[in-house]
N, C-alpha and C positions, 0 to 999 in steps of 0.2 A: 811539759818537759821538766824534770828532773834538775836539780843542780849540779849533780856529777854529769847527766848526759849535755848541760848548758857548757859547762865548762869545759868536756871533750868537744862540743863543737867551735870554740871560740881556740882552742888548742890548734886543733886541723886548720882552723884561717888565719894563724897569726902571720903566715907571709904574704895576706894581701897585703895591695896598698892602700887600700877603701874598701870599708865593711860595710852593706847596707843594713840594717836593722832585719830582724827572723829572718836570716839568712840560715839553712838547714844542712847537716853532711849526714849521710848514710854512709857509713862504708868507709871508705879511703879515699884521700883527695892529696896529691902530690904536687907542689907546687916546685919549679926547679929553673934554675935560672937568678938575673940580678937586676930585671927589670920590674916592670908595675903589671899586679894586677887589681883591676876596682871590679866590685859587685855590687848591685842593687838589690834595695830591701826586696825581701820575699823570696829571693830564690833558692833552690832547691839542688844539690846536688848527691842522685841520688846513684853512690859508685859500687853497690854491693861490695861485695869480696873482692872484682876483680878493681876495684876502684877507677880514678879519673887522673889523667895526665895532663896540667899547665905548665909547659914549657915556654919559657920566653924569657931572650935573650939580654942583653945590658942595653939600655936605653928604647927596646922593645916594652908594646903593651898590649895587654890585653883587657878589652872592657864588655861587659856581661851587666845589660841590663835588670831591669827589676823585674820580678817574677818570673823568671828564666826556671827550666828545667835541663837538667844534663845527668844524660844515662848513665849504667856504667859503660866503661869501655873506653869513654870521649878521649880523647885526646887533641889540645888544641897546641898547635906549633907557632910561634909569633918572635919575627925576627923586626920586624918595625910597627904592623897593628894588624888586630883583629879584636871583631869591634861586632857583638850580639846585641839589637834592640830590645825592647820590653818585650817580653809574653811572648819568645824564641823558646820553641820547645827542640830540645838535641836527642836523639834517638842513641841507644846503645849501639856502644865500636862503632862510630862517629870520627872520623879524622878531618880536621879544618888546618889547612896551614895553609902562609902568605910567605915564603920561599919553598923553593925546590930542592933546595941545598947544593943543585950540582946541576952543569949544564949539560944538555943533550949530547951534546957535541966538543968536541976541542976540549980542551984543560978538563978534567973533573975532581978537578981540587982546588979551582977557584968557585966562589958562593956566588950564584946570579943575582942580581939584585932583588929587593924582597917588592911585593906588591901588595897592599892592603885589603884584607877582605873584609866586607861589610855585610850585614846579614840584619836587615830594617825588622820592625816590630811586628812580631804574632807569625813568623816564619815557623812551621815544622820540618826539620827535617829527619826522614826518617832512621831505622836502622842500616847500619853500615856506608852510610854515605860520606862522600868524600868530596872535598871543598877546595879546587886550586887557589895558589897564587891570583890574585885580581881580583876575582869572583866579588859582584853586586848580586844580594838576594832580598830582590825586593820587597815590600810590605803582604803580608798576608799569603806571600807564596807557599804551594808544596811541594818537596822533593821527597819521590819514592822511593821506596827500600831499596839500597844497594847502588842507587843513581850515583855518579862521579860526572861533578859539577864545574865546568873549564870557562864558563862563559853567565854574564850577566842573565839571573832570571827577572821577569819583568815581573812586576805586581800582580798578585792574584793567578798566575799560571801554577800549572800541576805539569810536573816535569820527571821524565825516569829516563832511566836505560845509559850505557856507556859511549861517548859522551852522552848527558844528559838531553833530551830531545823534550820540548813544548809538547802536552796529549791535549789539554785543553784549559780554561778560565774556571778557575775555581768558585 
């Protein structure tokens, strides 16, 4: 790497909160918000043209293990935590958020309370998939293209379809 392209990438991360060492941007990477974000050494975000969305809110965090990958398109929403383990690979137009912003029902102008997602080590998920509030994605699971994920995956399961449904142990 180059010294002009070292120093554009150190440019693009100056609003985390924690830089892991060869930490890499392709592309655009938008950080917004007035909370934390940390990343671990090695990883990767690779946002083409249409780039990556970290959003996250005042005393909100987001934390992005080491050797992580994130497509373009990602976009991660964090009103209290969302939290990638090590060698969490994020597939392109990827949406992960821990509020809903608005409740189903009654008032929709008050904010439900937020619910932390967690997503353990060597998780893939793929394109366009989507991550509610709550959501445990356990070690080593897969989630398939376009799956929208409402409920805890267990370890080692391959999961697809709306809601998300168990096909089999990986």
């Amino acid at each position: 790497m180059s010294l002009t392209q070292a120093l554009v990438t150190r440019f693009r991360l100056r609003r985390l909160a924690r830089c892991g060492r060869q930490v890499g941007v392709q592309g655009r990477l938008w950080v917004h918000g007035f909370g934390k974000v940390d990343v671990g050494d090695g990883t990767r975000f690779e946002g083409g043209s249409i780039g990556i969305d970290l959003n996250v809110l005042k005393d909100a965090r987001i934390v992005i293990g080491a050797r992580c990958r994130l497509g373009e398109g990602v976009s991660i929403e964090a009103c209290e935590l969302v939290q990638l383990g090590n060698d969490v690979t994020v597939g392109p137009w990827t949406k992960i958020l821990d509020n809903n912003f608005h409740p189903m029902q009654g008032n929709r102008d008050e904010r439900p309370p937020s619910r932390p997602v967690i997503i353990e080590d060597g998780v893939v998920l793929g394109r366009s998939v989507i991550i509610l509030p709550g959501v445990l994605v356990e070690k080593g699971a897969r989630v398939a293209d376009g799956a929208v994920v409402c409920r805890r995956v267990v370890a080692g399961a391959v999961v697809e379809g709306n809601p998300a449904k168990r096909l089999r142990s990986a």
